[in-house]
MITI-693400 format. One record per residue (C-alpha): y, x, z; residue in one letter. Coordinates in pm, 1 decimal, always signed. Layout:
BEGIN
Y,X,Z,A
...
//
This chain:
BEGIN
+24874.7,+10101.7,+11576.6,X
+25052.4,+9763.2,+11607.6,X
+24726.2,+9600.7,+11385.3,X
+24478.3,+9788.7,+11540.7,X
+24596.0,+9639.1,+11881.9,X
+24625.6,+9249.9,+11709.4,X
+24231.2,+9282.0,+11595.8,X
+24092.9,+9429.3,+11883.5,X
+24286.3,+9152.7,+12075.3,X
+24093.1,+8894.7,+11807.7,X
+23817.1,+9052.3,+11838.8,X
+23752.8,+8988.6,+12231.9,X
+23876.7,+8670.8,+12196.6,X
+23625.1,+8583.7,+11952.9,X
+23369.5,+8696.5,+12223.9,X
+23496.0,+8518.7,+12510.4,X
+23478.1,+8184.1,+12263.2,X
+23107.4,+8284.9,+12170.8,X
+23039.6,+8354.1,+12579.0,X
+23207.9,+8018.3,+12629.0,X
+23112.3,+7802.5,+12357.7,X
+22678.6,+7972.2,+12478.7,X
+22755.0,+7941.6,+12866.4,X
+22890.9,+7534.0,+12733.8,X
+22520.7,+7499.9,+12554.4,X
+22328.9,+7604.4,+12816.4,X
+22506.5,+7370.9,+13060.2,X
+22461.7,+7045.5,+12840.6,X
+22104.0,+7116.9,+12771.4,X
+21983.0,+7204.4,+13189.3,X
+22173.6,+6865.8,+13243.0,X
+21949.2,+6696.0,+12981.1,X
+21649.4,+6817.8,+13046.0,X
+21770.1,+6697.5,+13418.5,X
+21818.6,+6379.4,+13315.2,X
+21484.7,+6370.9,+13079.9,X
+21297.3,+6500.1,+13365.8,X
+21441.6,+6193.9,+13615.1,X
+21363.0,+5945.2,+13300.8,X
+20998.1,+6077.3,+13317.5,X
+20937.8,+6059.9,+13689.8,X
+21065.8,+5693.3,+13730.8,X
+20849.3,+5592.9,+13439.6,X
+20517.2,+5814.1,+13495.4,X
+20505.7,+5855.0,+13924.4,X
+20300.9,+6105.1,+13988.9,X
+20208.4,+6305.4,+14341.7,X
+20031.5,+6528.0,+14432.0,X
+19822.5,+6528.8,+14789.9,X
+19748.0,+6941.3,+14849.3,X
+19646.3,+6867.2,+15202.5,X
+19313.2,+6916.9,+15304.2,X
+19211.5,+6575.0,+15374.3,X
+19402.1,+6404.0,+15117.7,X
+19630.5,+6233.4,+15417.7,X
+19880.9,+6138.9,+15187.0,X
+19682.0,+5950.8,+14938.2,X
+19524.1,+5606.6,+14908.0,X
+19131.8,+5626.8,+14826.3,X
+18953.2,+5642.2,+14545.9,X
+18810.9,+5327.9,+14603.3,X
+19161.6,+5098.5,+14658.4,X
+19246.7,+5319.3,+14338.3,X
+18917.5,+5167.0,+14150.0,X
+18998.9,+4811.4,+14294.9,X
+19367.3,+4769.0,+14161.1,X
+19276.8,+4925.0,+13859.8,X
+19055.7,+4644.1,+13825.9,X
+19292.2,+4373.7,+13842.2,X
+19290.3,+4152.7,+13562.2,X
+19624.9,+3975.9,+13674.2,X
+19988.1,+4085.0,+13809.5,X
+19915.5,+4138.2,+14176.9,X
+20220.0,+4164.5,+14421.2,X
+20309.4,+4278.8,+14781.7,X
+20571.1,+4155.6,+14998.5,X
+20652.4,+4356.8,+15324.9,X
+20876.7,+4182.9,+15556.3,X
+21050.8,+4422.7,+15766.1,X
+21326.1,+4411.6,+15953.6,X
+21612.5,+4652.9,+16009.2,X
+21496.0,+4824.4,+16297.1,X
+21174.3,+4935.9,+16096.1,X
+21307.7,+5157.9,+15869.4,X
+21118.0,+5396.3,+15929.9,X
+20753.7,+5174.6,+15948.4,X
+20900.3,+5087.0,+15601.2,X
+20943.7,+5425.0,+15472.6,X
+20584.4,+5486.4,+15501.9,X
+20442.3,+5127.8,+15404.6,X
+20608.1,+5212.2,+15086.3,X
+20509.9,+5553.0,+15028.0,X
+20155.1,+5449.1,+15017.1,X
+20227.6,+5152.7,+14808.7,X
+20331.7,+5406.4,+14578.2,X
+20034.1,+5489.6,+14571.3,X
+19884.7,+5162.1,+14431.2,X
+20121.0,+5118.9,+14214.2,X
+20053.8,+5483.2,+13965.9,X
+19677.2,+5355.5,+14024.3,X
+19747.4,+4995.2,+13803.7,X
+20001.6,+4880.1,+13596.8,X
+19959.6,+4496.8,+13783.5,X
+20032.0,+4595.6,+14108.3,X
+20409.9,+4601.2,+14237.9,X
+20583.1,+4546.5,+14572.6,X
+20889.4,+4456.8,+14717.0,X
+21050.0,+4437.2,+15032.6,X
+21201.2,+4144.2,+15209.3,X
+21416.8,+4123.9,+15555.4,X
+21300.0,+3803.5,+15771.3,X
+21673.0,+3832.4,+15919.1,X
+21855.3,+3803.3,+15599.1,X
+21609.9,+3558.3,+15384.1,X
+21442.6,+3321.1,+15620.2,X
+21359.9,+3128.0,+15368.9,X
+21104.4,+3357.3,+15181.1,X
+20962.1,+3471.7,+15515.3,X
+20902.2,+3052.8,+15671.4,X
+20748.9,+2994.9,+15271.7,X
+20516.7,+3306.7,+15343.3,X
+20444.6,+3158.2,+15684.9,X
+20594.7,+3489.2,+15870.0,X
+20584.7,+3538.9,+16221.1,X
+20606.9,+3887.6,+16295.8,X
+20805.3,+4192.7,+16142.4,X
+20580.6,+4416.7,+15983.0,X
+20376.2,+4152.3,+15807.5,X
+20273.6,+4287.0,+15438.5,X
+20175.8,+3952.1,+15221.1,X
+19913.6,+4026.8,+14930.5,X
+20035.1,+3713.6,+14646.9,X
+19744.0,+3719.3,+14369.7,X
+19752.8,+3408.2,+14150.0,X
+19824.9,+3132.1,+14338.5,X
+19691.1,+3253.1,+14620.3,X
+19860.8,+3443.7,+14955.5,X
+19651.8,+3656.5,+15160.8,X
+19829.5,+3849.4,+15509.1,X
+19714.6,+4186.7,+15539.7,X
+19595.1,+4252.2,+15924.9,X
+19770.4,+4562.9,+15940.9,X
+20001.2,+4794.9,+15735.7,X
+19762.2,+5115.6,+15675.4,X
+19570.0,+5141.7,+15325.7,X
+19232.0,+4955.0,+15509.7,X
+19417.2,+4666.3,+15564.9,X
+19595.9,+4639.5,+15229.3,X
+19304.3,+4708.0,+15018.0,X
+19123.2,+4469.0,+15229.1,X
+19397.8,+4190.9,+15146.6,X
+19393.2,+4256.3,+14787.2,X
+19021.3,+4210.2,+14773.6,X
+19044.3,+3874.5,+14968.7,X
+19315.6,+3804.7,+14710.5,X
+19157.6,+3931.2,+14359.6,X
+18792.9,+3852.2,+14415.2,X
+18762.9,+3452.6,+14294.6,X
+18453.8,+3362.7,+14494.8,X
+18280.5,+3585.5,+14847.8,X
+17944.6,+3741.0,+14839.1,X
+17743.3,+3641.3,+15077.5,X
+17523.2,+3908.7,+15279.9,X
+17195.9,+3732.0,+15418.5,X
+17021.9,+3941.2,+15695.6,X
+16680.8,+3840.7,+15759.4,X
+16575.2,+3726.1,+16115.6,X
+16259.5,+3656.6,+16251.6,X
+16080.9,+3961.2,+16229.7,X
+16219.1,+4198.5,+16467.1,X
+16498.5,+4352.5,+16262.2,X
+16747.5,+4529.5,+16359.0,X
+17079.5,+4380.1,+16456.5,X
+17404.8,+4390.5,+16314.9,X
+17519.6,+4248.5,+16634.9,X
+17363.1,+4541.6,+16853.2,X
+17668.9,+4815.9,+16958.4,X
+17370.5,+5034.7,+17086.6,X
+17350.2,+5394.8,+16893.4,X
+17033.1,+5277.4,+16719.5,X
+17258.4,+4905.8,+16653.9,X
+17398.7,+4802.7,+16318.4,X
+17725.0,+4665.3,+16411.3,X
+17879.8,+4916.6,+16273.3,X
+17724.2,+4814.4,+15944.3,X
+17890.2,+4481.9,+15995.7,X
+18285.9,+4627.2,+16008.7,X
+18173.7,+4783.3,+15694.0,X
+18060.9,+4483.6,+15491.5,X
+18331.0,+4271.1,+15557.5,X
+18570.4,+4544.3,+15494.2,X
+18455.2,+4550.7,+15152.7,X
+18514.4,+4109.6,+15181.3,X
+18132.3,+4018.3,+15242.5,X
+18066.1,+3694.9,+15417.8,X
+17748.5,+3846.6,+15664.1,X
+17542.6,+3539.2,+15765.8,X
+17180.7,+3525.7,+15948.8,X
+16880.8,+3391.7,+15763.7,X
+16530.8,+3313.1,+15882.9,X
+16318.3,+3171.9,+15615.3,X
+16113.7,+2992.7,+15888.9,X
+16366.9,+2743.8,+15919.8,X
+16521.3,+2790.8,+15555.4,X
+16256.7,+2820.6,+15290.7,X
+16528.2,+2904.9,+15015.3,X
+16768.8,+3224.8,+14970.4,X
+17088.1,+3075.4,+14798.5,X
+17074.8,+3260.0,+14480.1,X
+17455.4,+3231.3,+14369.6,X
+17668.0,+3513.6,+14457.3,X
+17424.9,+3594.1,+14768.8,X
+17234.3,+3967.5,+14881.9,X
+16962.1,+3975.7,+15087.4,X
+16952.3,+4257.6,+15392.3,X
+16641.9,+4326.7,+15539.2,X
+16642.5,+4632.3,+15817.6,X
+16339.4,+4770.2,+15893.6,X
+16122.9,+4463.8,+16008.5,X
+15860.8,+4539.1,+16306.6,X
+15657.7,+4212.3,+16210.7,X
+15500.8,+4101.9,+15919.9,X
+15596.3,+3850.0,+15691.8,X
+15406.3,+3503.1,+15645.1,X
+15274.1,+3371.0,+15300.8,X
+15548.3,+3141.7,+15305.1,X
+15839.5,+3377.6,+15339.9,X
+15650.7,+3644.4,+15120.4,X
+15707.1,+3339.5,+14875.5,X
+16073.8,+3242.5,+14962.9,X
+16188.6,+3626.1,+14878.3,X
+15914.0,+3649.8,+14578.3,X
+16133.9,+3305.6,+14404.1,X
+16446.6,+3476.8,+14506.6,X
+16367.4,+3779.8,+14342.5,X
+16209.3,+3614.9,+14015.8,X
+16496.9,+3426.3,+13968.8,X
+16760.6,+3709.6,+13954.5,X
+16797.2,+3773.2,+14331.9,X
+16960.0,+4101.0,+14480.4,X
+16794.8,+4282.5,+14756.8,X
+16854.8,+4600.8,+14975.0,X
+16517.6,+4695.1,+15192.1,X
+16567.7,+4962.2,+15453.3,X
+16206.6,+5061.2,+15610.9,X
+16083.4,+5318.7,+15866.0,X
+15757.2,+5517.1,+15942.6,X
+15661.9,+5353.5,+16236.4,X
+15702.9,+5016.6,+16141.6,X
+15500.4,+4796.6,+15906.3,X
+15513.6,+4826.3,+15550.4,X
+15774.1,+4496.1,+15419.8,X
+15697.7,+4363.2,+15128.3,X
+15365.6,+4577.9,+14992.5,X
+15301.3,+4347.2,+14721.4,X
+15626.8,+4331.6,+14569.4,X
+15647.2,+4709.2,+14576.4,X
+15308.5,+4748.9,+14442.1,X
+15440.9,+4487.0,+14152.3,X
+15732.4,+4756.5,+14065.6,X
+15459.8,+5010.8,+14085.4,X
+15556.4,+5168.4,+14426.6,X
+15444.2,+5190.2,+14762.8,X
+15492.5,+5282.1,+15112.5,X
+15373.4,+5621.2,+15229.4,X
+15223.8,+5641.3,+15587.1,X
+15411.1,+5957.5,+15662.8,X
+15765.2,+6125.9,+15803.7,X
+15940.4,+6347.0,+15570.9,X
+16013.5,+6685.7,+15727.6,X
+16283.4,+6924.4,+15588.5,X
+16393.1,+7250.2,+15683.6,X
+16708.5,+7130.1,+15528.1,X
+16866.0,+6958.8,+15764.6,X
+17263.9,+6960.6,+15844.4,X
+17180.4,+6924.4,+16259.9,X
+16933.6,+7117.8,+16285.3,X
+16642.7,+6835.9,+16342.2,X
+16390.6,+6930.4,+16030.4,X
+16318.8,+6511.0,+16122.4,X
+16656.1,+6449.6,+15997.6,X
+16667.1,+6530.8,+15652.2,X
+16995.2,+6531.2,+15419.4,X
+17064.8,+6509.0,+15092.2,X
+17299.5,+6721.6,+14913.0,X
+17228.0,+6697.9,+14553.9,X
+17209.4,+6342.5,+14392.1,X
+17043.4,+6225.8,+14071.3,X
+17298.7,+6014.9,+13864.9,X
+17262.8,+5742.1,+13888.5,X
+17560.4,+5457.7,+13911.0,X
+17519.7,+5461.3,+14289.2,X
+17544.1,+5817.8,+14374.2,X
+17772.4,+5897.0,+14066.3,X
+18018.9,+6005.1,+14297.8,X
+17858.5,+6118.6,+14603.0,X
+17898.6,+6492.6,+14508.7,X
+17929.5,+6737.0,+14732.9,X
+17897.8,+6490.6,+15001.5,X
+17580.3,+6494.5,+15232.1,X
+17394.8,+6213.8,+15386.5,X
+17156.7,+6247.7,+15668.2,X
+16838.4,+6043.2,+15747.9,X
+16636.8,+6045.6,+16034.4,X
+16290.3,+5952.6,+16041.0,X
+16193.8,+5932.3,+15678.0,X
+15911.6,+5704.0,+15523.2,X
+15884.3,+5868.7,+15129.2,X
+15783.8,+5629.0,+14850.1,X
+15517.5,+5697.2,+14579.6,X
+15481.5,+5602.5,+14270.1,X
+15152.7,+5468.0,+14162.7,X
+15206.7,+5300.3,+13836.8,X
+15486.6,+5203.4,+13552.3,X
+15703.2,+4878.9,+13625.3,X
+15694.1,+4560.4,+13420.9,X
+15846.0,+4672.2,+13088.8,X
+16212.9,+4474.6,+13134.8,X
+16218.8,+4648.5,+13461.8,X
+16409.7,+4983.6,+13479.8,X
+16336.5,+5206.2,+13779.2,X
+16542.4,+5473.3,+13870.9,X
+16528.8,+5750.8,+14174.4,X
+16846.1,+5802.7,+14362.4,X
+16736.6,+5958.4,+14756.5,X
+16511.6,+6267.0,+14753.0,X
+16434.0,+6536.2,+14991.6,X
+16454.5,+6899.6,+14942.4,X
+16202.4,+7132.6,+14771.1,X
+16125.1,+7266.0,+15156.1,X
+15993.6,+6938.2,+15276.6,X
+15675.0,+6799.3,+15364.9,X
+15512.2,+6460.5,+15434.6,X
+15366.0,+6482.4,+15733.5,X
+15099.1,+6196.5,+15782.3,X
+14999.9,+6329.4,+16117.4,X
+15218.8,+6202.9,+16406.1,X
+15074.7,+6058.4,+16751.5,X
+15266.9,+6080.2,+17106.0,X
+15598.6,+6248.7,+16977.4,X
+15426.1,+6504.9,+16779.3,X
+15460.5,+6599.7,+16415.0,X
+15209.2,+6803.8,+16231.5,X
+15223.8,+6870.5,+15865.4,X
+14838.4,+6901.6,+15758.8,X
+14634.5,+7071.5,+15507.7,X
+14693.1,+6842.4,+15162.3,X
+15026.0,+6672.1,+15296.8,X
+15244.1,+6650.5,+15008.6,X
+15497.2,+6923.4,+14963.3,X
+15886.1,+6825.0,+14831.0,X
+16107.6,+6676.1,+14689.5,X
+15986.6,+6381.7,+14784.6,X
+16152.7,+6032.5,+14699.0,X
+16241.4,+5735.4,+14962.3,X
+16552.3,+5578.6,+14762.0,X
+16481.5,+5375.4,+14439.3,X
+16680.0,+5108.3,+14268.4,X
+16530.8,+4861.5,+14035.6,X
+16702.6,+4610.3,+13783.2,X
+16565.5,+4343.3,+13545.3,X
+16715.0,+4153.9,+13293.8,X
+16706.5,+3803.8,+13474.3,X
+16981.9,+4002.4,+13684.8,X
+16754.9,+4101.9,+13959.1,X
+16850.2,+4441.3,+14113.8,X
+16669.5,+4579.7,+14430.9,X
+16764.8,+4881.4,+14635.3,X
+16461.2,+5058.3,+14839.8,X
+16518.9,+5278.1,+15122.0,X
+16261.0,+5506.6,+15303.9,X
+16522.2,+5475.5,+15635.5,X
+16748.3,+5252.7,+15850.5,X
+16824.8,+5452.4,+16087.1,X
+17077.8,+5671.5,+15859.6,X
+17337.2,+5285.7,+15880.3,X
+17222.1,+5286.4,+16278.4,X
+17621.1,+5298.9,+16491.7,X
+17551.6,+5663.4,+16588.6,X
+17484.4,+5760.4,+16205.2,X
+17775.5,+5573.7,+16066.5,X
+18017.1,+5767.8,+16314.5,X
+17883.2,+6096.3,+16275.8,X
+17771.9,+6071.2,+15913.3,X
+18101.6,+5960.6,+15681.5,X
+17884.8,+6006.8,+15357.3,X
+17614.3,+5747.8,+15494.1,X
+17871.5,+5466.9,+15507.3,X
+17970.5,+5568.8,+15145.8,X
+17621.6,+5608.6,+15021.0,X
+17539.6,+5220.8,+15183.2,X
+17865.7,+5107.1,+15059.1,X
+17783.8,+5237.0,+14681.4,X
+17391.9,+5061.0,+14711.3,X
+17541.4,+4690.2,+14838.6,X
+17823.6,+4784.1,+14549.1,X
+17588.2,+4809.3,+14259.9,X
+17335.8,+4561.0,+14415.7,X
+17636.4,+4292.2,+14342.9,X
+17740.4,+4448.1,+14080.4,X
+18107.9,+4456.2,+14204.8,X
+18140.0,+4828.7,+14013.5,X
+18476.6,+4836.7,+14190.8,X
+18342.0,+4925.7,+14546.2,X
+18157.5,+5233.2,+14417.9,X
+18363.3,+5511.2,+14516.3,X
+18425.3,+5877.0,+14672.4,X
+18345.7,+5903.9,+15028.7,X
+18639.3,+5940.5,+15274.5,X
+18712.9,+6369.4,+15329.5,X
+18645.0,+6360.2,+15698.6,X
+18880.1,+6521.6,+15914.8,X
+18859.7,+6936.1,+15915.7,X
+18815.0,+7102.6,+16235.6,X
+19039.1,+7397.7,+16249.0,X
+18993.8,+7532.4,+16593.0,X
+18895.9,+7867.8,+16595.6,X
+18698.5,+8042.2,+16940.9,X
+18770.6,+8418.0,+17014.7,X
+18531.3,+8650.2,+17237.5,X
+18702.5,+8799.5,+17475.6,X
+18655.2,+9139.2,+17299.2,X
+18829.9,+8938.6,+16969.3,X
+19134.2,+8850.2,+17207.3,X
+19168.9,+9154.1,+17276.1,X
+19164.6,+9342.9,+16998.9,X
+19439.2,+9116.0,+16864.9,X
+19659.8,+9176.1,+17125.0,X
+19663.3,+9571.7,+17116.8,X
+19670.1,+9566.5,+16733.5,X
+19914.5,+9293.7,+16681.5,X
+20159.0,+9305.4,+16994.5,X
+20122.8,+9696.1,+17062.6,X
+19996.4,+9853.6,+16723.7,X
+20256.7,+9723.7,+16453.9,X
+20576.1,+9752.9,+16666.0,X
+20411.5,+10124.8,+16768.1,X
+20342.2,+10165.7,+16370.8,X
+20690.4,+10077.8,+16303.8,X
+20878.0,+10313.3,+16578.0,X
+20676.9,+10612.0,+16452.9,X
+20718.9,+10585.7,+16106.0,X
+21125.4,+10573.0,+16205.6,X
+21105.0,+10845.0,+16390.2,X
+20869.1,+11051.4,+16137.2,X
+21148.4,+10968.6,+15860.3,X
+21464.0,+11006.4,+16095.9,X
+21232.0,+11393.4,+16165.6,X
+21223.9,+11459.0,+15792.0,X
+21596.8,+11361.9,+15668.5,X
+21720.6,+11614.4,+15974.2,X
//
C-alpha cells in the first residue's frame, strides 16, 4: 500500500513538472514572438487608413514624389513645448513620408532649448517645419501634407518649369476669380512648383524652349502669321504644349492640328451621361490608358460645352498619337446650335466621340489637346475634384515630371441622410415603442409558460 501511495505521489508530480515545464514554453515563446513582432514594426511601419476618405494618409502623389528622391531628404519641425500636441500630428503624417521612401527622415527640434539650430535655420515662429535637400533649405508655409509636399518639391526639383500662358487673343485669365475664371488653375500650378508667367508673342517672338510649357485657354481671336510661326519653331524644336478650345470660339491652331492629322469639329458634344444632369455637360467615367489617365479610375470628370476632335489622317511617322478624353456611347455631335438652342440633326455623328488627344515626338515635343476649358474654369475646379487631377496629370506628362501623375484626392462623403415624415415615424413606433413592447411580451409569454 505504502508503494502504491510513493508512485502515485511520483506520478502527479511528474505531471505538474510536464504542466509547468509546457505552461514555461508557451510563456517564452508569446514573449518572443512579442518582441519579433515590435522588431518588425520599427523596421517595416506600416498603417493602415480604413476611413472613408483616407483622412489619415498622405496622397498618392507626395507618396510618388519622395519615392522619387534620388538623395537623403530631411525635415526639421521646430516646436516648442506648448505644441505638443501640433507635434503629435505633424509627426504622424511624417510617418507617412517616411514608409513611402527610404531618403526621407525627420526630426524634431525645440527653438527654446537649441537656439542655435533654430537662428542657423533662420526660425521665427514655433511651428515652422524646414525641408533640408542637398544644400539647400526650403520653409514649408504651413504644417498640413500641401505644404510639406510643396516644400519638398521646391527642395528636390533642381531647376522650375516655367508655365507660359498666352495673351493677346482673348484668353481666358488665370487672374479672373469669376466662376468662368482660371485662378483657380493658378493655386494649382504652383502647388505642383510651376513658375506661371504671361506671354504675348506680339511683343516676344520666341517661347523659351528650356524647361518651359506653353498654356493656351480657349483663344476668341485668331492668331497672326507671325505668332502661328513663333509656336510652329517652338513646337519643331521639342516644345510642350497644352491647348484647351471651345465650340464657340475659333478654331487655334488649324494647321498644326491638320499637320498631326486632326481637326476641330464645328459642333457641341451632347451626352445623356452626364453626372448633373446637363446632357451639355458631359463626364467621363471610363479612361483609355494612357500615362495620363493611368490612374484616374473610378474617378469622373465633367466638361461643359464640348468641341469633339476628328481624325482625318495618320501623323508624321515619329509622331505617336494617342486618345485619352471620350464621350459616352449615348452622345451626339450636335452641329446645330443658334440663340441658346441645341439640336442634334439627321447625320450628326453618334458617340463616343473624342476631344482629348496627346501627341509626342522624338525631338521631345509632347502636346496635349482638349475639346474644353471650361472643365479648369473656378466653378469646375471646386465642384469637380477629378478635373483638377485630370489637368494636373496632362501638365504632369506634358513636362514629363512622371512624379506629379497621381490619384485624385477622395472628396469628402456626404453622410446626411433626409427622412419623410412617414420614415420618422415609422422609426419611432418601431424602434422606441415596438422593441421595448417586443421585449415585455416575450417576458411575460415565458414568465406564463414556466407557471
Amino acid at each position: 500500500m505504502q508503494t502504491l501511495i510513493e508512485r502515485m505521489r511520483a506520478f502527479l508530480g511528474l505531471r505538474q513538472l510536464r504542466y509547468g515545464a509546457n505552461a514555461s514554453a508557451m510563456t517564452v515563446l508569446l514573449l518572443a514572438l512579442l518582441v519579433m513582432g515590435n522588431v518588425l514594426a520599427v523596421r517595416f511601419h506600416r498603417r493602415i487608413d480604413v476611413t472613408a476618405t483616407q483622412s489619415f494618409s498622405i496622397s498618392q502623389q507626395s507618396k510618388q514624389i519622395v519615392a522619387a528622391l534620388n538623395q537623403p531628404l530631411e525635415v526639421v519641425g521646430y516646436f516648442g513645448a506648448q505644441d505638443k500636441a501640433l507635434q503629435s500630428d505633424v509627426e504622424s503624417r511624417l510617418k507617412e513620408y517616411v514608409a513611402a521612401s527610404p531618403r526621407f527622415s525627420y526630426r524634431f527640434v525645440d527653438p527654446d532649448t537649441d537656439p542655435v539650430a533654430a537662428k542657423n535655420d533662420n526660425i521665427t515662429s514655433y511651428g515652422t517645419i524646414v525641408v533640408k535637400y542637398a544644400d539647400r533649405k526650403i520653409q514649408a508655409s504651413g504644417s498640413d501634407e500641401k505644404a510639406i509636399t510643396g516644400a519638398i518639391l521646391k527642395a528636390s526639383q533642381d531647376v522650375q518649369t516655367t508655365v507660359y500662358v498666352l495673351t493677346g487673343h482673348r484668353e481666358r485669365s488665370l487672374d479672373n476669380v469669376d466662376p468662368n475664371g482660371l485662378s483657380q488653375l493658378q493655386v494649382v500650378l504652383t502647388d505642383d512648383n510651376f513658375k506661371v508667367a504671361p506671354i504675348n508673342l506680339t511683343i516676344s517672338t520666341t517661347i523659351p524652349l528650356s524647361n518651359s510649357l506653353l498654356l493656351v485657354a480657349d483663344p476668341q481671336d485668331p492668331f497672326t502669321q507671325s505668332e502661328f510661326q513663333s509656336i510652329l519653331d517652338y513646337i519643331n524644336n521639342g516644345g510642350r504644349m497644352v491647348l484647351m478650345s471651345n465650340p464657340l470660339s475659333v478654331t487655334p491652331l488649324e494647321v498644326l492640328l491638320q499637320v498631326w492629322g486632326l481637326e476641330w469639329q464645328p459642333d457641341i458634344i451632347i451626352d445623356e451621361q452626364s453626372q448633373v444632369g446637363n446632357p451639355l455637360a458631359p463626364a467621363v467615367l471610363q479612361y483609355p490608358y494612357t500615362d495620363i489617365t493611368r490612374n484616374m479610375t473610378g474617378q469622373a470628370s465633367v466638361f461643359n460645352s464640348v468641341r469633339s476632335i476628328k481624325e482625318i489622317g495618320n501623323p508624321p511617322p515619329q509622331v505617336t498619337r494617342q486618345i485619352f478624353l471620350s464621350s459616352s456611347a449615348k452622345s451626339s455631335a450636335a452641329t446645330k446650335f443658334t440663340d441658346g438652342n441645341v439640336e442634334v440633326q439627321e447625320g450628326d455623328a453618334q458617340g463616343p466621340l473624342n476631344f482629348g488627344y496627346i501627341l509626342e515626338s522624338p525631338t521631345k515635343m509632347r502636346a496635349v489637346l482638349i475639346g474644353d476649358v471650361d472643365f479648369v474654369s473656378n466653378g469646375y475646379l471646386q465642384a469637380a475634384q477629378a478635373n483638377a487631377a485630370l489637368f494636373r496629370n496632362a501638365v504632369a506628362w506634358a513636362t514629363a515630371q512622371d512624379s506629379l501623375i497621381a490619384v485624385p484626392t477622395i472628396a469628402p462623403i456626404d453622410r446626411k441622410v433626409f427622412l419623410t415624415n412617414d420614415q420618422s415615424t415609422l422609426i419611432f413606433y418601431s424602434c422606441v415603442i415596438g422593441l421595448p413592447l417586443l421585449f415585455i411580451v416575450t417576458g411575460i409569454a415565458v414568465w406564463w409558460r414556466r407557471r
